[in-house]
N, CA, C and O of each residue as an XYZ file, in Angstrom:
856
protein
N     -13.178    124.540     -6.936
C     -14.480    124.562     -6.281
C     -15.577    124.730     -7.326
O     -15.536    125.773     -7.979
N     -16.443    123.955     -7.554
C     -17.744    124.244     -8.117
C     -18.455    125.168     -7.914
O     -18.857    125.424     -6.779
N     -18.833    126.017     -9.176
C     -19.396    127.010     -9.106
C     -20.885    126.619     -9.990
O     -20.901    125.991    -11.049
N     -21.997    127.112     -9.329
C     -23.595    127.047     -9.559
C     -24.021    127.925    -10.249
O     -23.451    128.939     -9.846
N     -24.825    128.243    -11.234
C     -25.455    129.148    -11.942
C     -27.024    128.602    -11.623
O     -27.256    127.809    -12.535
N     -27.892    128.654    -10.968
C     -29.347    128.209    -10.605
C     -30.298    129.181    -11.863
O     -30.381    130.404    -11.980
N     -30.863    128.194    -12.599
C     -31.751    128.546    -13.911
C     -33.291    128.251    -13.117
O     -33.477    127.198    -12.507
N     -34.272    129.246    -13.211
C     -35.358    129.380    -12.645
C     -36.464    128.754    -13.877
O     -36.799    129.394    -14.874
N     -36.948    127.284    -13.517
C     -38.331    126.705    -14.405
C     -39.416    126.758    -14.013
O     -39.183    126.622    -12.813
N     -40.602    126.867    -14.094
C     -41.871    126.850    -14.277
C     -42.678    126.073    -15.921
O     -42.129    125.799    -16.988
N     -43.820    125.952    -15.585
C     -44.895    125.750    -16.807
C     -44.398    125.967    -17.816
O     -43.246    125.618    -17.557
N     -44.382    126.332    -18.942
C     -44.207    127.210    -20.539
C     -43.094    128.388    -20.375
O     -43.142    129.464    -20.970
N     -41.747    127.852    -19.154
C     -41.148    128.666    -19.568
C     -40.254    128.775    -20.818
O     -39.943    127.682    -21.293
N     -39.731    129.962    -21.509
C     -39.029    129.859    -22.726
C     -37.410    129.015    -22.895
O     -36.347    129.631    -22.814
N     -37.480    127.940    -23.070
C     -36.586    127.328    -23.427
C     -35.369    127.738    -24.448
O     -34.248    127.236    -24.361
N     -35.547    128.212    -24.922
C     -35.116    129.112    -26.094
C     -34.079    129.908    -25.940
O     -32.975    129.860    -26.481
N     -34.573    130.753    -25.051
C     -34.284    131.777    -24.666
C     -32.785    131.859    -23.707
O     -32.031    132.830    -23.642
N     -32.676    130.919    -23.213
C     -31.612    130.338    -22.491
C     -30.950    129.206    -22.673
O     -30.330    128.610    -21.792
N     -31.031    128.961    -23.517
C     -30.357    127.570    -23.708
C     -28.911    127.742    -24.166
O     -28.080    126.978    -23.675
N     -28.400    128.927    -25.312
C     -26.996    128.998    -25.434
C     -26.696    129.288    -24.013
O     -25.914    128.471    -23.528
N     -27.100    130.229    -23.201
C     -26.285    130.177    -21.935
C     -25.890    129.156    -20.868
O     -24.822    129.066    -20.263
N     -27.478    128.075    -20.732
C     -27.452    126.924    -19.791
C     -26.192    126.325    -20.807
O     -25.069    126.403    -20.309
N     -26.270    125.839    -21.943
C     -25.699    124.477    -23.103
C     -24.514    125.321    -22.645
O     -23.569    124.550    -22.481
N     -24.053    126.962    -22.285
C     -22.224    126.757    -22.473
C     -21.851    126.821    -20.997
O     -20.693    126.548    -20.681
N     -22.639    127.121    -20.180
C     -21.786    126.943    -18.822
C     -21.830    125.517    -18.064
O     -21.131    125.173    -17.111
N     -23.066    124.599    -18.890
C     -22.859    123.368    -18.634
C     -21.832    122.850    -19.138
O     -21.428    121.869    -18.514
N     -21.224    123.149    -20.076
C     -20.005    122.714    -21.050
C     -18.932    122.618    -20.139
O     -18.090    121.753    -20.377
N     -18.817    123.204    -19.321
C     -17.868    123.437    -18.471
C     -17.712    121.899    -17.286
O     -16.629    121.400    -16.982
N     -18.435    121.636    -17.024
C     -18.909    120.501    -16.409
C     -17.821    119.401    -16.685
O     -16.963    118.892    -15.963
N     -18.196    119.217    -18.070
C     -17.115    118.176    -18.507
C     -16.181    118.225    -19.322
O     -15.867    117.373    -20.152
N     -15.350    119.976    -18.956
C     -14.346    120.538    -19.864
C     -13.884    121.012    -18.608
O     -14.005    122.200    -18.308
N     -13.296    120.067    -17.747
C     -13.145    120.534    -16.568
C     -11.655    121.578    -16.438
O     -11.478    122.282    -15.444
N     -10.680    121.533    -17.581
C     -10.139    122.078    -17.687
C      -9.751    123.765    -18.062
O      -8.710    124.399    -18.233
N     -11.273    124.079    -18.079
C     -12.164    125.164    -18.891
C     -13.084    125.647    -17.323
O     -14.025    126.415    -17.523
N     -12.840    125.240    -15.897
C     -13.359    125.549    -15.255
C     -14.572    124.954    -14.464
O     -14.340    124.036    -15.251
N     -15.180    124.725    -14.026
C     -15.889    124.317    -12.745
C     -16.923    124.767    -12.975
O     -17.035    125.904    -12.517
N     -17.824    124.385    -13.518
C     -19.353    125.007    -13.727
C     -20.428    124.104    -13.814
O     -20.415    123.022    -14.401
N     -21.493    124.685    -13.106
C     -22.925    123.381    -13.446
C     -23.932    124.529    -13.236
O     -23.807    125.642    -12.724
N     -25.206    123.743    -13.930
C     -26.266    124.505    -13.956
C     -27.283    123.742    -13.112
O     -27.343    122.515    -13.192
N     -28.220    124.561    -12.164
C     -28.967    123.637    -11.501
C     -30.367    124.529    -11.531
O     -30.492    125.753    -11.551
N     -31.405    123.453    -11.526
C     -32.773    123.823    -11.816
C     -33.411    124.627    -10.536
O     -32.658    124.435     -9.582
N     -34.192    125.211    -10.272
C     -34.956    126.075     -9.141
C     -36.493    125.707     -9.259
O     -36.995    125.900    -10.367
N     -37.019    125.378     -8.608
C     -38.827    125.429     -9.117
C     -39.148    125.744     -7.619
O     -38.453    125.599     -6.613
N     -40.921    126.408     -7.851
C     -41.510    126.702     -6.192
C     -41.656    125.524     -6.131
O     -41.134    125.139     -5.085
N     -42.302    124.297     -6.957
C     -42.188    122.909     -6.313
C     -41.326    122.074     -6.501
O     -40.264    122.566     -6.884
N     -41.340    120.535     -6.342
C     -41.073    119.199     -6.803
C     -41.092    119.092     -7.906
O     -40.115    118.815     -8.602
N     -42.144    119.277     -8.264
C     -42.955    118.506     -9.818
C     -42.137    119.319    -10.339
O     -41.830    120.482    -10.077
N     -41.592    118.072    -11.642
C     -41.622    118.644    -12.982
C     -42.077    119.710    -13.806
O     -43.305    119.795    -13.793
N     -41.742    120.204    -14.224
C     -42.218    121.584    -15.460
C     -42.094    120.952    -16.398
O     -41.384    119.954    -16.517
N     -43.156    121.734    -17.648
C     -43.351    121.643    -19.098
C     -42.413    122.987    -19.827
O     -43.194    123.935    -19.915
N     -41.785    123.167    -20.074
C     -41.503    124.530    -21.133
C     -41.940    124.546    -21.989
O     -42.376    123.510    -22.490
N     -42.063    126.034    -22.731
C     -42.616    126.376    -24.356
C     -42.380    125.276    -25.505
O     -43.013    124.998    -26.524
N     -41.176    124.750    -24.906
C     -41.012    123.752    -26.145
C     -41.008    122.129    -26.206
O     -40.478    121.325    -26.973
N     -42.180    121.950    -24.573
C     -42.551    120.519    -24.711
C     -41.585    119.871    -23.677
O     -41.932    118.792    -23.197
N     -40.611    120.330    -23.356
C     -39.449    119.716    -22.365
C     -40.005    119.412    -20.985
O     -40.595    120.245    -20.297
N     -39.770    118.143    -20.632
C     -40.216    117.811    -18.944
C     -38.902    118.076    -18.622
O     -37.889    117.457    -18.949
N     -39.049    119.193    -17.857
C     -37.397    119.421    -16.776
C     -37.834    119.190    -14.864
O     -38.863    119.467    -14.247
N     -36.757    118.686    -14.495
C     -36.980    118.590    -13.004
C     -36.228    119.418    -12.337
O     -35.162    119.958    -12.636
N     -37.269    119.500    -10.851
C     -36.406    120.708    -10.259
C     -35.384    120.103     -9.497
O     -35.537    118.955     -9.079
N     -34.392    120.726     -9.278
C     -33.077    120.450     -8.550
C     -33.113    120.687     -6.567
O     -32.843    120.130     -5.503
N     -33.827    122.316     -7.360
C     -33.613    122.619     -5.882
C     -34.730    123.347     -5.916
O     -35.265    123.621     -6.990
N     -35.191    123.726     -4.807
C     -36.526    124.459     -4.327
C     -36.544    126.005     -3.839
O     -35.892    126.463     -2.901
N     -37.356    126.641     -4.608
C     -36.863    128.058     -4.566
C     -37.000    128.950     -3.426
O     -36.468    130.056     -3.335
N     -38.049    128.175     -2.217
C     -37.319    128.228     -0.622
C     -36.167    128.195      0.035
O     -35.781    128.763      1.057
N     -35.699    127.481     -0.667
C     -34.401    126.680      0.009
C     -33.231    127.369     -0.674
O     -32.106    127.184     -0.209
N     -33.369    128.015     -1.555
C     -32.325    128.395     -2.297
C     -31.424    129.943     -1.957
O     -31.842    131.003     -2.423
N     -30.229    129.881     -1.139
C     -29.633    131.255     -0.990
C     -28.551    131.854     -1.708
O     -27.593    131.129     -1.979
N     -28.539    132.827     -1.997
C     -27.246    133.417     -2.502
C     -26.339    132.956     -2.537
O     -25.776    132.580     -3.564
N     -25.853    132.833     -1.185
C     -24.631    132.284     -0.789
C     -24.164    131.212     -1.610
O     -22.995    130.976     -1.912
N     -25.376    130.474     -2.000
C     -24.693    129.003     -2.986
C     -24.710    128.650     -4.671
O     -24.676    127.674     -5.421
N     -24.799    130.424     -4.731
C     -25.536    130.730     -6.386
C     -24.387    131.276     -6.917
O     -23.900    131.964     -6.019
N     -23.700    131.333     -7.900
C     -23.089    132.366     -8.527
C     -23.920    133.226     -9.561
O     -23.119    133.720    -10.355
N     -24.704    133.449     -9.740
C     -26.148    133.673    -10.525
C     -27.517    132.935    -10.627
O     -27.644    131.725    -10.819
N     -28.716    134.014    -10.439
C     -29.600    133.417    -10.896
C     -30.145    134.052    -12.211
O     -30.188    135.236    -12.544
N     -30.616    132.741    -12.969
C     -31.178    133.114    -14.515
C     -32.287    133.340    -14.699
O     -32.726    132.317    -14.173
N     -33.375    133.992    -15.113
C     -34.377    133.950    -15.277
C     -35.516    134.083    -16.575
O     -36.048    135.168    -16.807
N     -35.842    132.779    -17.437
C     -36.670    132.966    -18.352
C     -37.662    133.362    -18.484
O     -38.342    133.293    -17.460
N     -38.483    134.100    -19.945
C     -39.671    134.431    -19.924
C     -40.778    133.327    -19.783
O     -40.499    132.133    -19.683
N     -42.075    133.830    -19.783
C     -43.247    133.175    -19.692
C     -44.808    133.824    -19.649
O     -45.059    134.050    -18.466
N     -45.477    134.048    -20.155
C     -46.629    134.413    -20.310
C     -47.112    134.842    -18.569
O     -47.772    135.792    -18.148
N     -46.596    133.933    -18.004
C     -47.303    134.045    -16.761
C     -46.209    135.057    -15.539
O     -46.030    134.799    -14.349
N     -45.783    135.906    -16.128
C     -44.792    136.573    -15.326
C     -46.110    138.300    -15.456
O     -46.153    139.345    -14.806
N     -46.894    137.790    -16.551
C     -47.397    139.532    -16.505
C     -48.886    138.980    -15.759
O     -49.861    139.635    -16.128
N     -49.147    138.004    -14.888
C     -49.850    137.521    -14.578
C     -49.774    137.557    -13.170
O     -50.780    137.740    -12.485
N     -48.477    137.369    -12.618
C     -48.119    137.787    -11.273
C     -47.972    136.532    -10.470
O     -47.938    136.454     -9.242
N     -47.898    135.669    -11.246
C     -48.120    133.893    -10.867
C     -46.191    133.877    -10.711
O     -45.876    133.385     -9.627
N     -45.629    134.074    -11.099
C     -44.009    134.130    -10.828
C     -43.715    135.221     -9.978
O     -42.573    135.609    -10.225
N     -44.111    135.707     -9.320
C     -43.435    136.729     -8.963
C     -43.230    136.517     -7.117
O     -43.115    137.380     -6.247
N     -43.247    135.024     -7.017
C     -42.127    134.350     -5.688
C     -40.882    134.380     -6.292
O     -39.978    134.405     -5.457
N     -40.395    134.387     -7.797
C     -38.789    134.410     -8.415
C     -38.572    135.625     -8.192
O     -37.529    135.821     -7.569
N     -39.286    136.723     -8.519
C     -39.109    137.950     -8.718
C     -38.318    138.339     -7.254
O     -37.192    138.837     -7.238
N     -39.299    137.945     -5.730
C     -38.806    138.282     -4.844
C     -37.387    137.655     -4.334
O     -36.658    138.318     -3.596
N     -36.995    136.192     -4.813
C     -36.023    135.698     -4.554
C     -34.711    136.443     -5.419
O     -33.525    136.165     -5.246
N     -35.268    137.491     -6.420
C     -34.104    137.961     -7.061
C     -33.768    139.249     -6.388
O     -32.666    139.641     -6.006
N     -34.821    139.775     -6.323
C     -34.459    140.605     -5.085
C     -33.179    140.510     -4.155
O     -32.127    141.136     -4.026
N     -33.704    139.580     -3.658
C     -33.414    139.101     -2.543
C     -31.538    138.914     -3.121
O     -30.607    139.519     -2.588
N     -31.417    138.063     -4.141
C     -30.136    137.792     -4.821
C     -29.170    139.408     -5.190
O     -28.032    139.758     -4.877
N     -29.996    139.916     -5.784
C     -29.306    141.800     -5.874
C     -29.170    142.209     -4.796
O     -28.358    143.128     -4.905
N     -29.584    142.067     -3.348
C     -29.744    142.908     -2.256
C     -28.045    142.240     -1.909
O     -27.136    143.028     -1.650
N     -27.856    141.049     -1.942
C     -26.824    140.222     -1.264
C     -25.425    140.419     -2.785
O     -24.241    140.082     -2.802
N     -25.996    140.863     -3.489
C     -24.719    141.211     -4.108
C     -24.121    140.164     -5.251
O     -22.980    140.211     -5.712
N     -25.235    139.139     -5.626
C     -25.419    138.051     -6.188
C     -26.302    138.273     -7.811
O     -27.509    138.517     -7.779
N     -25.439    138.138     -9.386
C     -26.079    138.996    -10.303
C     -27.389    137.718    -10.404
O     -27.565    136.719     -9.707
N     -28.007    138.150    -11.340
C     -29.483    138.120    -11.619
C     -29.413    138.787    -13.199
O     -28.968    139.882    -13.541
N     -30.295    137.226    -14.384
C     -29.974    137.749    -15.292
C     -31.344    137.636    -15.630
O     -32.087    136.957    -14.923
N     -31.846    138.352    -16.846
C     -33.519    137.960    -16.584
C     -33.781    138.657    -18.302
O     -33.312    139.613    -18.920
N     -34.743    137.620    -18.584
C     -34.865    137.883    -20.320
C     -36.231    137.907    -20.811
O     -36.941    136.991    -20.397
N     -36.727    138.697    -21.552
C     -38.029    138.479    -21.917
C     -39.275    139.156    -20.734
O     -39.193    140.248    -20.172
N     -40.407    138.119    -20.586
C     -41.084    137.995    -19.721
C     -40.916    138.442    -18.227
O     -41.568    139.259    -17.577
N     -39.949    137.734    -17.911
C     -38.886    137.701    -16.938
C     -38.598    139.527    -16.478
O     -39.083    139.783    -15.376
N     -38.087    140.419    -16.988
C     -37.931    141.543    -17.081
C     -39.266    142.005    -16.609
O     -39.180    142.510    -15.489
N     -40.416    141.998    -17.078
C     -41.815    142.163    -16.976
C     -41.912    142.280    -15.455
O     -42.261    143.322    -14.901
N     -41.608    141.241    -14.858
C     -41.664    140.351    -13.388
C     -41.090    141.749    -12.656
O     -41.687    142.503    -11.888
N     -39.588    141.832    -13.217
C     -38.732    142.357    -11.961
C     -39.419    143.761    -12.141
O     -39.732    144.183    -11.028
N     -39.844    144.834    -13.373
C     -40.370    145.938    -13.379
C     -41.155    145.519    -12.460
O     -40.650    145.652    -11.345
N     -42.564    144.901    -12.458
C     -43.638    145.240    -11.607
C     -43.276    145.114     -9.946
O     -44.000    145.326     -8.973
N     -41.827    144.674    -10.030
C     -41.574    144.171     -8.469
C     -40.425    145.420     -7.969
O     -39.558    145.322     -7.101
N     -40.741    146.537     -8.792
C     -39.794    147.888     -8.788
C     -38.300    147.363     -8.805
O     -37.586    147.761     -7.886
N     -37.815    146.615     -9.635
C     -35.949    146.273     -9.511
C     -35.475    147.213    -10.660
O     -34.319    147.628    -10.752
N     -36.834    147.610    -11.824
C     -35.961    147.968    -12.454
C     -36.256    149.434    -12.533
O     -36.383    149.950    -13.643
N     -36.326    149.851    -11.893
C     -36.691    151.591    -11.550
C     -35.495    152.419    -11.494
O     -35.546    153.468    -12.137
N     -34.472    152.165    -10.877
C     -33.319    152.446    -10.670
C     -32.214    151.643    -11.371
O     -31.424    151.437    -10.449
N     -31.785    151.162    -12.297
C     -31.393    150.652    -13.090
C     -31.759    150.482    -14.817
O     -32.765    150.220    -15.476
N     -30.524    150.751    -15.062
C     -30.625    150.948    -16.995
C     -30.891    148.846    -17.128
O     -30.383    147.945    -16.462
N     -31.727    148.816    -18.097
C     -32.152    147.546    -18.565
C     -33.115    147.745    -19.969
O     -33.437    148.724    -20.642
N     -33.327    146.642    -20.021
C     -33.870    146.509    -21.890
C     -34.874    145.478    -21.256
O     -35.039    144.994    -20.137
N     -35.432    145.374    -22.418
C     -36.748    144.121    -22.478
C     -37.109    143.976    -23.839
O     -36.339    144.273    -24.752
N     -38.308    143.509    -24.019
C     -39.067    143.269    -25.584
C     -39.092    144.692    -26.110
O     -38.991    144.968    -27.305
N     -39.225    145.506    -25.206
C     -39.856    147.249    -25.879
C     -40.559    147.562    -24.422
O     -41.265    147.011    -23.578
N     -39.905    148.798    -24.685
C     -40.275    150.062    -23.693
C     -41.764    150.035    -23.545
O     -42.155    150.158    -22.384
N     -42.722    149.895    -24.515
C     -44.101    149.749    -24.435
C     -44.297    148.780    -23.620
O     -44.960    149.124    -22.642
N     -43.895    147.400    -23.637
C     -44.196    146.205    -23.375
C     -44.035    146.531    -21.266
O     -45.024    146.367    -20.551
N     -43.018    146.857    -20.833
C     -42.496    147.265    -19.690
C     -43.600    148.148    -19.142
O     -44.362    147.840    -18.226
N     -43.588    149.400    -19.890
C     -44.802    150.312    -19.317
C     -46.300    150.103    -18.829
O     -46.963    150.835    -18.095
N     -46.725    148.667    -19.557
C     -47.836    148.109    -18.907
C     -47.564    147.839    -17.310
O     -48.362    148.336    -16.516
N     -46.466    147.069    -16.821
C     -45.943    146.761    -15.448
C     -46.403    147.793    -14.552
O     -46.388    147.673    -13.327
N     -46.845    148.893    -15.228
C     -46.694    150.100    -13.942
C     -45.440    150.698    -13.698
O     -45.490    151.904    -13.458
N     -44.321    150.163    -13.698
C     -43.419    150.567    -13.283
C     -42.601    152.028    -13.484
O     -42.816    152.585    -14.560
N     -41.747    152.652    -12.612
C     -41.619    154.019    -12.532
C     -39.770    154.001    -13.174
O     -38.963    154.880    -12.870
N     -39.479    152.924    -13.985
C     -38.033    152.989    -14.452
C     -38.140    153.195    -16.202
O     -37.359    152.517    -16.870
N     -39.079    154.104    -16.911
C     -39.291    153.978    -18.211
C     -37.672    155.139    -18.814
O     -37.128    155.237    -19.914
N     -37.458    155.649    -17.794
C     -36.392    156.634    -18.168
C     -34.770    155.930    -18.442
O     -33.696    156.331    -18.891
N     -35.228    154.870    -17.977
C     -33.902    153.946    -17.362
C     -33.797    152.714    -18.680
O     -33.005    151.780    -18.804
N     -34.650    153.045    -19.339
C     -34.969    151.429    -20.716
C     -33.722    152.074    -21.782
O     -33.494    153.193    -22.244
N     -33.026    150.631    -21.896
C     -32.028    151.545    -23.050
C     -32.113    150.279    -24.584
O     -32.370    149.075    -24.558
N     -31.866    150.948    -25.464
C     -32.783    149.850    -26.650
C     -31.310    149.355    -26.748
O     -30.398    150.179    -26.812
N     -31.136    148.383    -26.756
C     -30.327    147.115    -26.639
C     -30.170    145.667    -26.862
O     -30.454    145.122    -25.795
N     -29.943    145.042    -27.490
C     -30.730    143.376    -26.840
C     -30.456    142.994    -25.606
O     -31.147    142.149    -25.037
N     -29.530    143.507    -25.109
C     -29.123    142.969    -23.716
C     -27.891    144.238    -23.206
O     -26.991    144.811    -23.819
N     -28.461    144.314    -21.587
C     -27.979    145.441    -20.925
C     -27.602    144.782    -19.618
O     -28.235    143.854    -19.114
N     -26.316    145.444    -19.019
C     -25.582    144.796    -17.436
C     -25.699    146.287    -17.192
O     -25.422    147.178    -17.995
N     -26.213    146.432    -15.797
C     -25.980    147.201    -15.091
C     -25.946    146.768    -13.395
O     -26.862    146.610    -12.588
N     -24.442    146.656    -13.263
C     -24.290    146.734    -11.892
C     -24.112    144.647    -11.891
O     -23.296    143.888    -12.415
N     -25.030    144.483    -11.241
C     -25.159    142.635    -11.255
C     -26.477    142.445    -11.936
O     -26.728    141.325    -12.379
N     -27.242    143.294    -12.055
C     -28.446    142.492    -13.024
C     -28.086    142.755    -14.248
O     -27.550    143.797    -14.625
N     -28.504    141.383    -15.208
C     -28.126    141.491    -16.712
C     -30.037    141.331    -17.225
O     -30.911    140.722    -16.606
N     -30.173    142.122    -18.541
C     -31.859    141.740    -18.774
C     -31.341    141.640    -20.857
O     -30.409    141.677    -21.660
N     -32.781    141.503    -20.695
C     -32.427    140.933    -22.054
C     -33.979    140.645    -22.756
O     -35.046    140.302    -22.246
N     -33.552    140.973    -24.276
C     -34.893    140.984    -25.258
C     -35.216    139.271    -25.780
O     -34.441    138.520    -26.372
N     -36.307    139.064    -25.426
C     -36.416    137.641    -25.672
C     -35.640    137.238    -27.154
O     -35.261    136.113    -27.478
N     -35.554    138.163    -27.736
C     -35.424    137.906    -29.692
C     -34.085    137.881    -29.685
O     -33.673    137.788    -30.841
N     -33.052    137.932    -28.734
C     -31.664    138.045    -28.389
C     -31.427    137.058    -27.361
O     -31.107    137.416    -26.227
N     -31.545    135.973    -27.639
C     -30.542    134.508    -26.605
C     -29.173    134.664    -26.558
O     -28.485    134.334    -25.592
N     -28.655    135.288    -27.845
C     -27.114    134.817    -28.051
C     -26.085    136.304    -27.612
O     -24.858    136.204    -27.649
N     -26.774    137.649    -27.205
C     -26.598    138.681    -26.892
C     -27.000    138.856    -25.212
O     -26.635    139.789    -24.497
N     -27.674    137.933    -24.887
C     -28.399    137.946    -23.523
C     -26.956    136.673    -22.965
O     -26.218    137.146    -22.100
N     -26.718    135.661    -23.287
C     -25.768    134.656    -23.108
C     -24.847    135.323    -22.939
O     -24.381    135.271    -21.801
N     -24.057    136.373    -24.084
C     -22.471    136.696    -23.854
C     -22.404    137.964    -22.457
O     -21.416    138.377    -21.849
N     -23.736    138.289    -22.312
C     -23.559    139.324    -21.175
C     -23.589    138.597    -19.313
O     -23.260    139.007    -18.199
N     -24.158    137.408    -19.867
C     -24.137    136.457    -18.855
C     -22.759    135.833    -18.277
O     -22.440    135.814    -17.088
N     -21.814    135.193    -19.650
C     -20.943    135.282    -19.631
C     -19.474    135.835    -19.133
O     -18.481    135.394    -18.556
N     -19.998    137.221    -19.776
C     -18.985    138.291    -19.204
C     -18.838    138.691    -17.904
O     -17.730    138.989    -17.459
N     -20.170    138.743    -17.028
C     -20.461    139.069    -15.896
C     -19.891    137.721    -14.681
O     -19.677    137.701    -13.469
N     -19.828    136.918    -15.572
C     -19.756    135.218    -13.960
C     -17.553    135.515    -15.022
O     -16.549    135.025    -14.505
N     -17.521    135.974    -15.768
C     -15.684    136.021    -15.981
C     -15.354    134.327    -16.848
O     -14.277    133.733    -16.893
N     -16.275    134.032    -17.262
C     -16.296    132.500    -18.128
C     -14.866    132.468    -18.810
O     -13.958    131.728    -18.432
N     -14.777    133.373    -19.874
C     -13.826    133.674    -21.039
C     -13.214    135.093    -20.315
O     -13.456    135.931    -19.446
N     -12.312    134.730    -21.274
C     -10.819    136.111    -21.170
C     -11.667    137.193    -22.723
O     -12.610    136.789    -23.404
N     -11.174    138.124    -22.835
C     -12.581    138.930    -23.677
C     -12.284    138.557    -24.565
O     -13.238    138.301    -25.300
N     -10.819    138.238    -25.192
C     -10.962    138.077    -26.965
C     -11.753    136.570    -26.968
O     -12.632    136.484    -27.826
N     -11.567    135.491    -26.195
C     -12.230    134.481    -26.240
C     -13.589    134.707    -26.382
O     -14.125    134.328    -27.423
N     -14.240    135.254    -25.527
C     -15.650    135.479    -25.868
C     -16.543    136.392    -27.016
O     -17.714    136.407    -27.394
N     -15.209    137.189    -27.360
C     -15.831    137.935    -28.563
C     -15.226    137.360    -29.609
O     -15.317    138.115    -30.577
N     -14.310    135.787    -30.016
C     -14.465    134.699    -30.707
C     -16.031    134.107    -30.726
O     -16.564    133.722    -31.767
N     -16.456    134.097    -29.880
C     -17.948    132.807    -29.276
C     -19.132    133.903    -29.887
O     -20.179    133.478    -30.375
N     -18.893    135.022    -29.813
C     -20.085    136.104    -29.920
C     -19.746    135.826    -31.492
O     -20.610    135.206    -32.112
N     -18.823    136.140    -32.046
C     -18.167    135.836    -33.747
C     -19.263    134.565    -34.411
O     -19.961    134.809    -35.395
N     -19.281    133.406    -33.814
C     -19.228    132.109    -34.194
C     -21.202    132.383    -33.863
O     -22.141    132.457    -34.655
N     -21.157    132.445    -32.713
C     -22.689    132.639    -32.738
C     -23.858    133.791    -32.774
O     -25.074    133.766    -32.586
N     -23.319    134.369    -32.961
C     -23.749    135.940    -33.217
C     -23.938    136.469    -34.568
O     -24.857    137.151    -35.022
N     -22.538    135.867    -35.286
C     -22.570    136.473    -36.397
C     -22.624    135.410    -37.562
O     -22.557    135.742    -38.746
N     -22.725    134.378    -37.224
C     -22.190    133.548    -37.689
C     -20.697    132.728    -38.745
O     -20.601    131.747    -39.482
N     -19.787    133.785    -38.265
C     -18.323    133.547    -38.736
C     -17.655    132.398    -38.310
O     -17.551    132.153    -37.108
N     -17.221    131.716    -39.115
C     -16.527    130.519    -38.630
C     -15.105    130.950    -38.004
O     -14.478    130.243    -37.214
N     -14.676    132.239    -38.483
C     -13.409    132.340    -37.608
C     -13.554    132.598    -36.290
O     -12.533    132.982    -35.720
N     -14.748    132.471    -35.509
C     -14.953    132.358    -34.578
C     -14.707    130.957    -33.953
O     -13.975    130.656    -33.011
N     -15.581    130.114    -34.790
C     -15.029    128.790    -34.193
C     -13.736    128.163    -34.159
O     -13.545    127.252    -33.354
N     -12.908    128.509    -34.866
C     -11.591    127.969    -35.124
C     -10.552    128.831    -33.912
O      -9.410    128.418    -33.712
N     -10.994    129.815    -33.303
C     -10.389    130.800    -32.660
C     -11.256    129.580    -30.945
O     -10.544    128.965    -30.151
N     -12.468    129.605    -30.904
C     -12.930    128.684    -29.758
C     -11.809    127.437    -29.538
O     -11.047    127.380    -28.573
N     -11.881    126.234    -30.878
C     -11.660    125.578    -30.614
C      -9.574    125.407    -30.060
O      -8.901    124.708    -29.303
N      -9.374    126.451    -30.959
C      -7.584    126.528    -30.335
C      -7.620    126.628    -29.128
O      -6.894    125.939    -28.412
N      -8.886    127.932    -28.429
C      -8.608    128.351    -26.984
C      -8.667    126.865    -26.400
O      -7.606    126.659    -25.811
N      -9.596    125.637    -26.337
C     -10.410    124.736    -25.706
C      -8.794    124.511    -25.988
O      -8.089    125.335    -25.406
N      -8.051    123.468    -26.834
C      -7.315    122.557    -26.994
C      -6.201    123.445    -25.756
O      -6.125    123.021    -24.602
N      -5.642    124.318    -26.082
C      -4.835    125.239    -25.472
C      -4.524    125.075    -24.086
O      -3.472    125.015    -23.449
N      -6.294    124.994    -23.673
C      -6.639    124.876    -21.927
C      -6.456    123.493    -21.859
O      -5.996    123.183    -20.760
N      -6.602    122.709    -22.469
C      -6.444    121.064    -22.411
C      -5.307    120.693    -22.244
O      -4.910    119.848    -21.441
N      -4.386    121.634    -23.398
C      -3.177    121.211    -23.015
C      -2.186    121.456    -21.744
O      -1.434    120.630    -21.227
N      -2.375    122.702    -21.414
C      -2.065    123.416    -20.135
C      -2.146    122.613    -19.174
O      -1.151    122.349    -18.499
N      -3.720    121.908    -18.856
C      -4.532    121.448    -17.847
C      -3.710    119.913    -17.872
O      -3.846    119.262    -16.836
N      -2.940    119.338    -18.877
C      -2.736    117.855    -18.855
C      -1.320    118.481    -18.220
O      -0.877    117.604    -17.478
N      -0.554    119.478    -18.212
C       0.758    119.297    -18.127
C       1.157    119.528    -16.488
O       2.188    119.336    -15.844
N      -0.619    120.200    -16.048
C       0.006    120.743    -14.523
C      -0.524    119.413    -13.825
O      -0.345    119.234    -12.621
């Protein structure tokens, strides 16, 4: 059965910031032997978005229309316009995704959003800096733990300056990899050790081979 990960776009959102995570669970797509995975776009409209880095992306699905029930996660990038209050129809749809028991991963900007929308009051999470959060208003400053990236419960958050620490917690949480596999992938892109990659690519062939024999 196909499983959905719904990535939330707007205007100048950070491309960056998510892309090892979208680029490896899309991988899955056509490593079908590696599991059942696709990534699908969310926007409040139709139209196309611009991101930070010039990209015309289209929306898939409409962030009305979009329920839990058909998500295995929602992702959520930063954007200038999250401390602006112009995103914060995602904010309530994540809500909405934590209430139903559905994780919610959120990085940067993004974090900004869910503080001012009280998610992260009661929950340990990270962001850019504890300063940065405390503008939000928000009443969870006791709860900030310095991290690049923190899971607590089903929400995962994450320091914009950490894609590849924000990704493996994403990871871990939807059960992608078996752990030494993924702390191969954290090796290879994290640290940049190649015995990471050589440890990836055995697992991939491994599952290939498995997958041709059943």
């Amino acid at each position: 059965m196909m499983k959905t990960v719904h990535l939330a776009i707007f205007d100048t959102y950070s491309d960056w910031e998510v892309g090892y995570a979208t680029a490896y669970i899309h991988r899955r797509l056509w490593q079908r032997e590696l599991g059942n995975w696709q990534v699908k776009t969310v926007g409040i409209s139709a139209d196309p978005v611009t991101s930070m880095g010039g990209l015309r992306v289209a929306t898939d699905v409409l962030l009305d229309e979009l329920s839990p029930a058909d998500s295995a996660m929602l992702i959520l990038p930063g954007a200038d316009t999250w401390e602006s209050g112009e995103l914060a129809p995602f904010a309530r749809k994540a809500e909405g995704f934590l209430a139903a028991g559905v994780p919610v991963a959120a990085i940067c900007g993004a974090t900004f959003g869910l503080a001012k929308a009280g998610l992260l009051d009661d929950r340990s999470h990270t962001s850019n800096a504890a300063e940065y959060l405390a503008f939000s208003g928000y009443s969870g400053g006791e709860k900030f733990v310095y991290e690049p990236a923190v899971t607590d419960g089903d929400l995962i958050t994450g320091s914009g300056t950490m894609p590849v620490e924000f990704a493996r917690e994403i990871f871990a949480k939807l059960d992608m990899y078996e752990p030494h596999v993924l702390e191969a992938w954290y090796r290879l892109y994290g640290h940049n050790d190649p015995a990471g990659f050589y440890a990836l690519d055995e697992y991939e062939k491994k599952r290939a081979a498995e997958s041709g024999e059943q």
